[in-house]
N, C-alpha and C positions, 0 to 999 in steps of 0.2 A: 117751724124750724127756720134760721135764719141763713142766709147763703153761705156766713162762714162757717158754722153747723154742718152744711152741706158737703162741702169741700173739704172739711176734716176727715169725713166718713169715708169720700172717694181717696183721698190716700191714706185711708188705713184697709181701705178691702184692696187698694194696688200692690201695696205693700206683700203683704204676703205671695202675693203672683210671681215677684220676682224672686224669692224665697225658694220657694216651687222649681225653677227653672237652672238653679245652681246645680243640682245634681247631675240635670243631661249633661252640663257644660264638664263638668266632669267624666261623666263616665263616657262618652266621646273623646275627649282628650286618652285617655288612656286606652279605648280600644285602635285610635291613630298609631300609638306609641305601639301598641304589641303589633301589629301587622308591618310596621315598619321594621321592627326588628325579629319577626318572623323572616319576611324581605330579603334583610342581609344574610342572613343564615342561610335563607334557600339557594344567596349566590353564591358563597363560600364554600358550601357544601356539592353543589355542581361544578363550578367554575375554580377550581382550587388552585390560588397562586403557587407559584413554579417556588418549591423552595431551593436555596444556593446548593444542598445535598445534591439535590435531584439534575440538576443544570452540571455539576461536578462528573456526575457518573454519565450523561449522555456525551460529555468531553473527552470522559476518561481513554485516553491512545489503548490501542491491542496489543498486547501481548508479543514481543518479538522473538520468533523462533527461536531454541538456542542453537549455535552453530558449532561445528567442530573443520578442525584443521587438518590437512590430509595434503599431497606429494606425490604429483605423476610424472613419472618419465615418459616423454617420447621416443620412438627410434631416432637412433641417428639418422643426419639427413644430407646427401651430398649433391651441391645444386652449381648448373655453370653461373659463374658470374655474369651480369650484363656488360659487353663492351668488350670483352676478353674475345671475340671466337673462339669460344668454347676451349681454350687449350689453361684460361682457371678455376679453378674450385674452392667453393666452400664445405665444408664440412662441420657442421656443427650440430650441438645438444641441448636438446630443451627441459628444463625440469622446471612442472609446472606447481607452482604452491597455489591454495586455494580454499575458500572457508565454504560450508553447505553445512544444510539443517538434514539431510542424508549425505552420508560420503557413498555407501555401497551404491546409492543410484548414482551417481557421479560416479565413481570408477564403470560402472554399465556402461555409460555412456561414450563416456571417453573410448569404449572398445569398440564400440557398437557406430559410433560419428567419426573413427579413426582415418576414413576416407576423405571428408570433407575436411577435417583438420588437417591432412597432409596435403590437400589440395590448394587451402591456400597459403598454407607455408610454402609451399613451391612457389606461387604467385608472389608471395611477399620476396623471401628472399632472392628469386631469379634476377627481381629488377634493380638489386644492389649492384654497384660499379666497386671498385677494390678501392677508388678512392674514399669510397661513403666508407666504407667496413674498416678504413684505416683510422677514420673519425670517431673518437671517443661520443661527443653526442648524438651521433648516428647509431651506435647498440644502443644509447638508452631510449633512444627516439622508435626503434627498434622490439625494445623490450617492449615499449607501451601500446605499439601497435599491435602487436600480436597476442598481449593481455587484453583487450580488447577484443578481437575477433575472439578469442577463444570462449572469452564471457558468455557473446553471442553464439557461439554456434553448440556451447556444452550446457550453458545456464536459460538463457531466455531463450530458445528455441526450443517448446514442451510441446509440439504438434506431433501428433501419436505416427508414430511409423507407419502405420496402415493407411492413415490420412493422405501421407506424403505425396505427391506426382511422383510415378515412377522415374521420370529421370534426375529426380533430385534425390534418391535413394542411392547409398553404397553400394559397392561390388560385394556381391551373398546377402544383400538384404531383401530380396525380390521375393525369396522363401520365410521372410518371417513376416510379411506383411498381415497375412490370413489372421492375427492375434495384436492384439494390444501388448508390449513392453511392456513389464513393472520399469524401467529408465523412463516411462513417460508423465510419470506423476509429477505434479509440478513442484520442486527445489527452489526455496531461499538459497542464494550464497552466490558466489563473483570469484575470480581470478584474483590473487592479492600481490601476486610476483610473479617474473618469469627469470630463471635463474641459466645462464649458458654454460652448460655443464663441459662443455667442446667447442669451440670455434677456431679453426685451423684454414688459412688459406693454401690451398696446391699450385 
């Protein structure tokens, strides 16, 4: 046989080897391709993007109490002016307007803090001169301060009466300390006006 004879023979028995070999190259490719997207799916399925629903409802604000509107009167109140020695007076009335998510614990309280709130109405109003009380933006400057305090001492102050330091307690409140107030639950609502039902100077 002649060397080209030879040489025919070796690539025709090569020939089919690489024939052979096409299949793994295949079935490889395609076992890459499923575990690749086995893959994703295992991340998808642990790892599960945040959908805009879901991002929506962890935002979503709570629910705001509903409030109602309710009307206290103070006693009258007769206090010396400052500056005067004592020979002028005021005399005046407070009606309180006010919004809360309970009114009946809010009127409680109002009876039951009725010490502290006369305490510092006496404070506030003592230190008025007859010239401030003749001054229109002095009652409104007036008004707002004492809506205020009142916010504070009937609305954000929910420390259970029992809790209290006894000298920060009213006069007759020494006997209900033994028990928790239903007035101590904690109230949405604020002071929304202070209306002067009387203001007379003597």
């Amino acid at each position: 046989m002649s060397e080209a004879d030879q040489e025919k023979v070796k690539v025709a028995d090569a020939a089919p080897a690489k024939k052979k070999g096409l299949p793994s190259m295949v079935w490889l490719g395609g076992l890459a391709a499923v575990i690749i997207a086995a893959a994703y799916m295992a991340v998808e399925f642990v790892f599960p993007a945040s959908t805009p629903s879901t991002q929506h409802e962890v935002e979503k604000p709570k629910p705001q109490p509903k409030m109602f509107r309710d009307v206290h009167t103070l006693p009258a109140m007769l206090v010396n002016l400052a500056g005067s020695g004592g020979k002028r007076y005021l005399k005046i009335g407070i009606a309180v307007e006010y919004e809360a998510s309970d009114v009946e614990v809010i009127k409680k309280r109002f009876e039951e803090r009725k010490p502290s709130i006369q305490d510092r109405l006496i404070e506030v109003l003592s230190a008025l001169t007859l010239e401030k009380i003749n001054d229109p933006e002095n009652k409104t400057r007036l008004k707002e301060m004492v809506s205020k305090d009142l916010t504070k001492i009937v609305f954000e102050d929910d420390t259970p009466l029992s809790a209290r330091p006894v000298e920060a307690r009213g006069e007759g409140e020494h006997e209900k300390s033994a028990a928790k107030a239903s007035s101590d639950e904690p109230v949405a609502g604020h002071v929304s006006k202070i209306l002067f039902t009387d203001f007379v100077v003597q």
